[in-house]
PLY file of the C-alpha trace (Angstrom):
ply
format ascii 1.0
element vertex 107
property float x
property float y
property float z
element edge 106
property int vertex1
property int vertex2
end_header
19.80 8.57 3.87
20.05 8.61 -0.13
17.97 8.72 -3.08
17.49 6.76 -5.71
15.57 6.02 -8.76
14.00 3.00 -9.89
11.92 1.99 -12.92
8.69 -0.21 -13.90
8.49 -1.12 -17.25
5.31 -2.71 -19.60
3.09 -3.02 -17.01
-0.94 -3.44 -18.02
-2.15 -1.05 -15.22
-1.49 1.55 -13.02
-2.52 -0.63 -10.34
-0.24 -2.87 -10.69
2.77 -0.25 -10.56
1.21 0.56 -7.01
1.25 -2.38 -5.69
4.80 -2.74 -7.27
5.66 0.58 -5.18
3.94 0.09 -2.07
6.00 -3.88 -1.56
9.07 -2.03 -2.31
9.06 -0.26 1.17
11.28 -2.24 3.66
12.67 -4.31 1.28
16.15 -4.21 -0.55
16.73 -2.20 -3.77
16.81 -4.04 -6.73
20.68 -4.84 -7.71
21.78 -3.02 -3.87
21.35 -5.89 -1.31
22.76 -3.27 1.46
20.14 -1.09 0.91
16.63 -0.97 1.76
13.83 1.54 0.72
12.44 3.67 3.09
9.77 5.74 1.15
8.73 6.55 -2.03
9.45 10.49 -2.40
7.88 10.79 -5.96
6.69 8.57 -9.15
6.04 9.39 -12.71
3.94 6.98 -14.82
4.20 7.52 -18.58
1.53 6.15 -20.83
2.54 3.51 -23.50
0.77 1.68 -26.81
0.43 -1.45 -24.24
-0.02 -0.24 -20.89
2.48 2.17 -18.69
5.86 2.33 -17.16
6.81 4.23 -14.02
9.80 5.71 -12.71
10.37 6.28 -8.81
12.72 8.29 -6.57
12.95 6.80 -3.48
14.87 7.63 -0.25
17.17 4.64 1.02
18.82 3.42 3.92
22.19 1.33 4.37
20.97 -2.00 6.10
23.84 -3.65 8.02
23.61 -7.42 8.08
24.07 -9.74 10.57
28.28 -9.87 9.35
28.58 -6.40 9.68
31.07 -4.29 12.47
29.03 -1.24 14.56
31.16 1.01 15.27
30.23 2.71 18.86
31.50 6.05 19.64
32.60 6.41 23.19
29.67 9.33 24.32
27.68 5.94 23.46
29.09 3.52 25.36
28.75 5.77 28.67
25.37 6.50 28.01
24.40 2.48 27.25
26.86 1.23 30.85
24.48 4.13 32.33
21.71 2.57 31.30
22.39 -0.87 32.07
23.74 0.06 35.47
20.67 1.43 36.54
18.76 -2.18 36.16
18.43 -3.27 38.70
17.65 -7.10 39.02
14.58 -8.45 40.99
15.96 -10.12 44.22
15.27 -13.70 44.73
12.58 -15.32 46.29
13.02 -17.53 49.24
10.00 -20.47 49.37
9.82 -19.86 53.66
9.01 -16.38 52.28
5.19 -15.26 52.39
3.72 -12.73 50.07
1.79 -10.40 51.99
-0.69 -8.44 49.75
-1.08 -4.63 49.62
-4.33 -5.35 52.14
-2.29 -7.14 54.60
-3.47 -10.75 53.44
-0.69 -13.36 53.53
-0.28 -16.10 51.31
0 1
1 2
2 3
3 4
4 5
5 6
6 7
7 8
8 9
9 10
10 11
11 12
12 13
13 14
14 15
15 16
16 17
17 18
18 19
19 20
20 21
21 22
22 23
23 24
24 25
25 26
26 27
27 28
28 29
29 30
30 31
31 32
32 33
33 34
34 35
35 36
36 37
37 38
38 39
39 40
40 41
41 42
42 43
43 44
44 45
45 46
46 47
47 48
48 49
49 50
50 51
51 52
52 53
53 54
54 55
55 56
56 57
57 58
58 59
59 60
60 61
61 62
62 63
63 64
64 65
65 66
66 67
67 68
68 69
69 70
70 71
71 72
72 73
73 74
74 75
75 76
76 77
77 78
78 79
79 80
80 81
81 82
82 83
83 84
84 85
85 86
86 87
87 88
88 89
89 90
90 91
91 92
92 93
93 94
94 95
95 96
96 97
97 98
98 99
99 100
100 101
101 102
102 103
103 104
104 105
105 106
């Protein structure tokens, strides 16, 4: 994870630098399309002759697209063929078969 620090400029109310901040959470960072904001670790709003500007440090995330390589190490590999071994699939139903009910019933 990194931080990084982002500015609002001229806006008319503190309000609307909230709102500004709370969207930004999830979303890319402004000018970084491979990164996304995670939080918003602190804020500073600084009052102005026609309303306020803000400026944000926020922590960030690399966000791989749909184009990018994962590389797997091999202790991760095992432990996902472990995993996948051990599902097991459901066997298949015959239609001569009855289902008999926990209370004996058959149907």
């Amino acid at each position: 994870m990194q931080t990084c620090m982002l500015g609002y400029e001229q806006a008319k109310t503190v309000i609307e630098i909230a709102s500004w901040a709370n969207e930004l959470v999830g979303k890319a960072v402004p000018g970084y399309a491979d990164y996304r904001v995670v939080k918003v670790v602190q804020f500073q709003l600084v009052r102005t002759q026609t309303g306020y500007d803000a400026a944000l440090l926020v922590d960030v995330m690399e966000w791989l697209n749909e184009d990018s390589e994962v590389s797997l190490r091999e202790s991760d590999v095992k432990v996902i063929e472990q995993l996948t071994a051990t599902i097991l699939e459901p066997p298949e139903s015959r239609p001569d078969e009855l289902y008999q009910s926990p209370s004996g019933m058959s149907f």
